[in-house]
C-alpha positions in Angstrom: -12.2 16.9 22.8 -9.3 14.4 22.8 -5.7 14.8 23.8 -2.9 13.7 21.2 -1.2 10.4 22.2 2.0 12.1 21.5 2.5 15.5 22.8 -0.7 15.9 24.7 -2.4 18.7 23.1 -5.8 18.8 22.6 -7.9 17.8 19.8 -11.2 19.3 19.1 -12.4 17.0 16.4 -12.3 14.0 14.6 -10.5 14.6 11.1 -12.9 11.5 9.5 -16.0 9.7 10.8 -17.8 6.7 10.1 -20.5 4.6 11.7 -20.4 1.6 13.3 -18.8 -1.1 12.8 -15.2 -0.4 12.8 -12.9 -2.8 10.8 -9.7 -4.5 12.3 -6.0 -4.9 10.8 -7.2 -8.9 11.5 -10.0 -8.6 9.0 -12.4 -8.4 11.7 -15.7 -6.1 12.7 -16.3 -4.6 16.0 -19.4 -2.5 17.1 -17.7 0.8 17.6 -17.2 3.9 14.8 -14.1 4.5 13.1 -12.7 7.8 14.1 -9.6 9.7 13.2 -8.1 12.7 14.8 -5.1 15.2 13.9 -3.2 16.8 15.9 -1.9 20.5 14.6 1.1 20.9 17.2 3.2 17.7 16.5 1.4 16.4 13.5 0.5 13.1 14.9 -2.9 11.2 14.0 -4.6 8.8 15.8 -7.6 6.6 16.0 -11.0 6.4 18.6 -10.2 4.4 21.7 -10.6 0.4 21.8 -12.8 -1.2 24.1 -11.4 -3.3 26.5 -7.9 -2.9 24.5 -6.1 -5.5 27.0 -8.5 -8.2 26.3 -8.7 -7.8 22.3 -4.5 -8.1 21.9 -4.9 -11.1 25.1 -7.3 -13.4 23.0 -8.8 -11.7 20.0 -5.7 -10.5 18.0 -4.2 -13.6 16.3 -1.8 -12.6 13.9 -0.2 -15.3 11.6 -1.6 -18.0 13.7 -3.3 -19.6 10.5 -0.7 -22.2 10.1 3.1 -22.7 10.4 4.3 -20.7 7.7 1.5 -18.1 7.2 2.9 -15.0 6.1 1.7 -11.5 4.4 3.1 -10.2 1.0 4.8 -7.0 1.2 5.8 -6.3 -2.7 6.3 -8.4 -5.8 9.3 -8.5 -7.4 9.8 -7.5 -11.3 9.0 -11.4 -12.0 5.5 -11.3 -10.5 7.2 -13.4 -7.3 5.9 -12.8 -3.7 8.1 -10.8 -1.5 6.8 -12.2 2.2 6.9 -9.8 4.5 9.1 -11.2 7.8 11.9 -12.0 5.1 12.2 -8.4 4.0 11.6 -7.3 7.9 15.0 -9.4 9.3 17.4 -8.5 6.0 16.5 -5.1 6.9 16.5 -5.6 10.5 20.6 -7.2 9.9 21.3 -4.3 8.1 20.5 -1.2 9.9 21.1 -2.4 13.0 24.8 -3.8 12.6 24.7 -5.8 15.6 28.0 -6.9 17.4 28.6 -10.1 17.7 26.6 -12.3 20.5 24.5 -8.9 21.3 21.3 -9.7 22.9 18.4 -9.1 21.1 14.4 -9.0 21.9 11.4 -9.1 19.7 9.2 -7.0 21.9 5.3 -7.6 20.5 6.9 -10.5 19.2 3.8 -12.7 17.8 5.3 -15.9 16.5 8.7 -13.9 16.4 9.4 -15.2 12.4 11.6 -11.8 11.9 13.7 -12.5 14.4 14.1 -16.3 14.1 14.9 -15.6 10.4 17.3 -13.1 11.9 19.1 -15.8 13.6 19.6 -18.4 10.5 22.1 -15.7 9.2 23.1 -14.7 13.0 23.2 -17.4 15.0 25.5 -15.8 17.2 22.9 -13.6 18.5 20.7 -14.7 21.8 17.4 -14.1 21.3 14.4 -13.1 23.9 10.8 -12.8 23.0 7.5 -10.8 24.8 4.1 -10.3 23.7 0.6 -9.6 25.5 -0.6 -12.7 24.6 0.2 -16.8 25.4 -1.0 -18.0 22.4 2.3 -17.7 20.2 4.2 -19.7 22.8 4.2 -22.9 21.0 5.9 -21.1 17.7 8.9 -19.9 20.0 9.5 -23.4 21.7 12.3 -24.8 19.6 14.4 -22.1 19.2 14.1 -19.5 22.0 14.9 -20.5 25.8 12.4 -20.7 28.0 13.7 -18.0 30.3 14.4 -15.6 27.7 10.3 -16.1 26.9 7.6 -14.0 28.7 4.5 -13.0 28.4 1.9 -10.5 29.6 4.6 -8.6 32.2 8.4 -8.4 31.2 10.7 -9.6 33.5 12.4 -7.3 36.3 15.5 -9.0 35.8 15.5 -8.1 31.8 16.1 -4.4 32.4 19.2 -2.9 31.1 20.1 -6.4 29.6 20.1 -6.0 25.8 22.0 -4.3 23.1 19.3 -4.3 20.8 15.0 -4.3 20.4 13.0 -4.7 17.5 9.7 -4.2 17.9 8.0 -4.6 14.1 4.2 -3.4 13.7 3.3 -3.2 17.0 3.7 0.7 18.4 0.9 1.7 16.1 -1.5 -0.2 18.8 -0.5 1.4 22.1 -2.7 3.4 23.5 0.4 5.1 25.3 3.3 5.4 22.3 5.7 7.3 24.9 5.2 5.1 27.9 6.1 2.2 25.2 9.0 3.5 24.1 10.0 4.6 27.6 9.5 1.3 28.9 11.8 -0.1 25.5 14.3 2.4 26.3 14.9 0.9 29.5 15.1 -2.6 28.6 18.2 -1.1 26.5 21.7 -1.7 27.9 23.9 1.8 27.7 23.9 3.0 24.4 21.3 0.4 23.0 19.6 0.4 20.3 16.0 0.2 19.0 14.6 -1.0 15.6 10.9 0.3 15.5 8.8 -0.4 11.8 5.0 1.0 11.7 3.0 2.3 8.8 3.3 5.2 7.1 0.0 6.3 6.5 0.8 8.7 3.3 2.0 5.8 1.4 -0.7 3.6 2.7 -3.7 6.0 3.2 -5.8 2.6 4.3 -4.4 2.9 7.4 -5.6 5.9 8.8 -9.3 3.3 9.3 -8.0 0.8 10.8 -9.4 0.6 14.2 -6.8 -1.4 16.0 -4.3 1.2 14.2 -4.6 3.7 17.5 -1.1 6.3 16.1 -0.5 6.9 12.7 2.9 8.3 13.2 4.7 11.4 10.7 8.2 11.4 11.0 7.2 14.7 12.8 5.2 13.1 15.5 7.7 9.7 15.4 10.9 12.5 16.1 9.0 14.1 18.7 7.7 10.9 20.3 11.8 9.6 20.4 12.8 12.6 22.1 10.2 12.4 24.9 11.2 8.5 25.4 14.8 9.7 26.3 16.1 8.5 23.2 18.6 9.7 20.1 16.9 9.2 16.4 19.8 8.0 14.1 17.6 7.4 10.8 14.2 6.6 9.5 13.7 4.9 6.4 10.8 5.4 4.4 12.4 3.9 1.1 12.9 0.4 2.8 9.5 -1.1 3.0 6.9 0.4 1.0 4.0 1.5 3.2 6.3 1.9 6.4 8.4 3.4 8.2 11.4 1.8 9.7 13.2 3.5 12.1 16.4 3.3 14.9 17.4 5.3 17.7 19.4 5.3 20.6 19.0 4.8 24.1 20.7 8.3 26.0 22.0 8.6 29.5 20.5 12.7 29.0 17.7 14.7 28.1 16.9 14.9 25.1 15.6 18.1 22.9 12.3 18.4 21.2 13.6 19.7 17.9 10.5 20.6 16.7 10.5 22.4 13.1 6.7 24.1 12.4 6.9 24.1 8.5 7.3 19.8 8.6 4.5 19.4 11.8 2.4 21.6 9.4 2.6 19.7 6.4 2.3 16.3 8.2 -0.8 17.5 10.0 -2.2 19.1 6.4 -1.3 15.4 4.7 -3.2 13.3 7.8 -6.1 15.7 6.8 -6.2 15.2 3.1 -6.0 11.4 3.8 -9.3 11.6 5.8 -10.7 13.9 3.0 -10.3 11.2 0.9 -11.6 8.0 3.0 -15.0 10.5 3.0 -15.0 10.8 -0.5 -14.0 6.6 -1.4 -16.9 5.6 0.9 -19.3 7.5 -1.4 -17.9 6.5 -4.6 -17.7 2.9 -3.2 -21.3 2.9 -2.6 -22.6 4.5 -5.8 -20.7 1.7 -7.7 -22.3 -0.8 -5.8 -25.6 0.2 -6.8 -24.4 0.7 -10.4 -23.7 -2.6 -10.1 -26.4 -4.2 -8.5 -26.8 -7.8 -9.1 -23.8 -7.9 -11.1 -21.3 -11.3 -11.1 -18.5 -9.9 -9.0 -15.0 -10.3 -7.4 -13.2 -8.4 -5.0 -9.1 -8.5 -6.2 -7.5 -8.4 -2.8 -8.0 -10.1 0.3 -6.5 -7.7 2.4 -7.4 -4.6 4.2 -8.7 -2.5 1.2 -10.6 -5.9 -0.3 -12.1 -6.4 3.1 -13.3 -2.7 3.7 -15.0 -3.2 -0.3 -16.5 -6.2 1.0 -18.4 -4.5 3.6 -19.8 -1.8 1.2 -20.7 -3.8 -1.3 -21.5 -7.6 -0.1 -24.8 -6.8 -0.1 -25.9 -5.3 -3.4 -23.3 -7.2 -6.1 -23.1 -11.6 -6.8 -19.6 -11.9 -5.3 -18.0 -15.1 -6.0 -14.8 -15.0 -5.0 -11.5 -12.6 -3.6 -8.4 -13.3 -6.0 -5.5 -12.9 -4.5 -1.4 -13.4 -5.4 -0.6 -14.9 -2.4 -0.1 -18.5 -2.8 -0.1 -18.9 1.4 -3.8 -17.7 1.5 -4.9 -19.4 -1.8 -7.6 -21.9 -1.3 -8.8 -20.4 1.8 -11.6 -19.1 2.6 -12.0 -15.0 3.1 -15.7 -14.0 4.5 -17.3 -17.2 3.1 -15.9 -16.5 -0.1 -12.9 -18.4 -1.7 -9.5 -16.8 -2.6 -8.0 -17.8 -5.4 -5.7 -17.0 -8.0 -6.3 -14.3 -10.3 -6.2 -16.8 -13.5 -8.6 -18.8 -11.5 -11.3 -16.0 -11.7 -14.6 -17.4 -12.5 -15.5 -17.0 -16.2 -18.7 -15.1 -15.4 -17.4 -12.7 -13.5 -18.0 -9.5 -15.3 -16.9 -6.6 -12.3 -14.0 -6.5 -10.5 -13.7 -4.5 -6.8 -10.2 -3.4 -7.1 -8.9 -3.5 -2.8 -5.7 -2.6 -2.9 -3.6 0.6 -2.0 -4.8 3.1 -4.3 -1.0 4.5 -4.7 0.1 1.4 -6.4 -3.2 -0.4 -7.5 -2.7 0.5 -11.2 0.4 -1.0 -11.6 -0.2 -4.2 -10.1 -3.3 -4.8 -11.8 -2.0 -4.2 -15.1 0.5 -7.0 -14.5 -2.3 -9.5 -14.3 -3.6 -10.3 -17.7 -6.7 -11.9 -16.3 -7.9 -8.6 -15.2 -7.2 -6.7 -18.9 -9.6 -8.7 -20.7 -12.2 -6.8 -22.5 -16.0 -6.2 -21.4 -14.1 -6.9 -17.5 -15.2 -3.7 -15.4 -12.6 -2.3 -12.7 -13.9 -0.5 -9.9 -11.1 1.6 -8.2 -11.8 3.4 -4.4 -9.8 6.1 -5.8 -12.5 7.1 -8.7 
């Protein structure tokens, strides 16, 4: 038994289970088992605890720290270009927030704060302020962020009340503690502050729900209810925005503010979580059968991502995998798990399977835009048949 991370109610069971080891949003394996629960009374779900979670964002979690410009793909546009990820993040950021001018602003869970400095090329009236758990992106904030609007580990006594608006991209989907986060954000707010939160939405991205550094998997249920315990006032969240997320702003209030719970949306968020799980039980057995249908097979894994690293892990061991192909030309030529990304054009000749690791709600299409993937006598493997 386990209490929600949102509302507090207990939790009887875990939803989905699977043994040790547990993989990372960073691509990485630790020794624990991946474990989701649901909670029925705010439609919330949530991940198994970390170990030592303090420690793993300090000087394990290194996100983007590849090289100077590394970035993550969030769509493709109708040419087949790369839409990169912190671009998207700081037009939308702009947008809903409508800041006034010379407002100050902090990236809270900042990383190398990209959004935000992209944010200021078309605003460089704003002042900006940066915090994260960690030293390590200290360097990337040098030339363009004062050095007393930095910190790290602890924010600053002196910064509460001071800014007119927060963004805080990816990051409340780690906390142990989502209300305590967003009380604590709430007051680093001035009077009628605002707050620009982004996390993923687990229905469009059902990989998500086993990620083990992923501790909430927010609803907009168990997001509204979450806001209203934090003392703030939702405006909007977008689900149309970014695919795979939600992005969403509220408002810091000087009162109470109601649970305005409504039964027949907690219901259907908690059912959805559930179905999700359902099917991560039912991918893992699929996944293996087809790696011993394709035993000793030539091989590559399209995807270098989440999905493509989960496929790696079931099927590394039975299949010849040559390579992970990948669109995005930042982590072409690396190396992924001893194996090299490339291109999809690239894709060794002998390869005769293909692992497809890649959100199963918009696999299809993407695959079919890559005419090295259609050829004939080239199996697919999907996780989602």
């Amino acid at each position: 038994m386990i209490s929600c991370r949102v509302c507090g109610s207990a939790i009887a069971a875990p939803s989905y289970q699977a043994s040790a080891p547990a993989l990372t949003s960073m691509m990485a394996f630790i020794d624990i088992p991946t474990l989701a629960y649901v909670c029925d009374d705010c439609g919330h779900a949530q991940c198994g605890d970390l170990p030592d979670i303090d420690s793993f964002y300090d000087t394990t979690y290194r996100i983007s720290l590849e090289s100077d410009d590394h970035d993550q793909i969030f769509a493709v546009d109708a040419k087949g270009q790369p839409i990169f990820r912190t671009d998207h993040q700081a037009a939308v950021g702009l947008h809903l927030l409508d800041l006034p001018q010379g407002a100050s602003i902090l990236d809270y869970g900042a990383a190398k704060a990209d959004t935000l400095r992209k944010m200021l090329k078309a605003r460089p009236d704003l002042r900006p302020h940066v915090f994260d758990v960690s030293s390590d992106y200290k360097r990337a904030w040098a030339s363009w962020v004062a050095e007393e609007d930095q910190a790290t580990y602890q924010v600053p006594a002196a910064w509460a009340g001071r800014f007119q608006a927060i963004i805080s991209h990816f990051v409340i989907e780690h906390v142990e503690a989502p209300v305590e986060f967003l009380k604590t954000l709430r007051d680093l707010l001035a009077p009628g502050g605002r707050v620009l939160l982004s996390m993923p939405n687990v229905v469009a991205n059902p990989g998500d729900m086993t990620v083990a550094d992923h501790l909430n998997h927010f609803s907009e249920a168990s997001l509204k209810h979450a806001f209203a315990l934090s003392g703030f006032v939702l405006e909007t969240i977008d689900s149309t925005a970014f695919p795979g997320a939600f992005f969403a702003v509220a408002a810091r209030s000087e009162a109470p503010v109601a649970i305005d719970s409504d039964a027949t949306e907690v219901a259907a968020a908690a059912a959805a979580a559930k179905q999700i799980c359902a099917f991560w039980e039912q991918a893992t057995a699929r996944l293996d059968g087809s790696a011993k249908r394709f035993a000793g097979r030539n091989a590559a894994i399209y995807g270098s991502g989440f999905y493509g690293s989960w496929i790696h892990s079931r099927v590394a061991g039975d299949v010849n995998l040559a390579a992970f192909l990948d669109q995005n030309p930042k982590l072409q030529g690396s190396s992924h798990f001893g194996r090299p990304v490339m291109p999809p054009a690239a894709m060794p000749s002998e390869t005769d399977v293909i692992f497809v690791g890649l959100n199963p709600l918009k696999a299809r299409d993407i695959i079919a835009s890559q005419p090295a993937l259609n050829r004939p006598g080239l199996d697919l493997v999907w996780i989602d048949e």
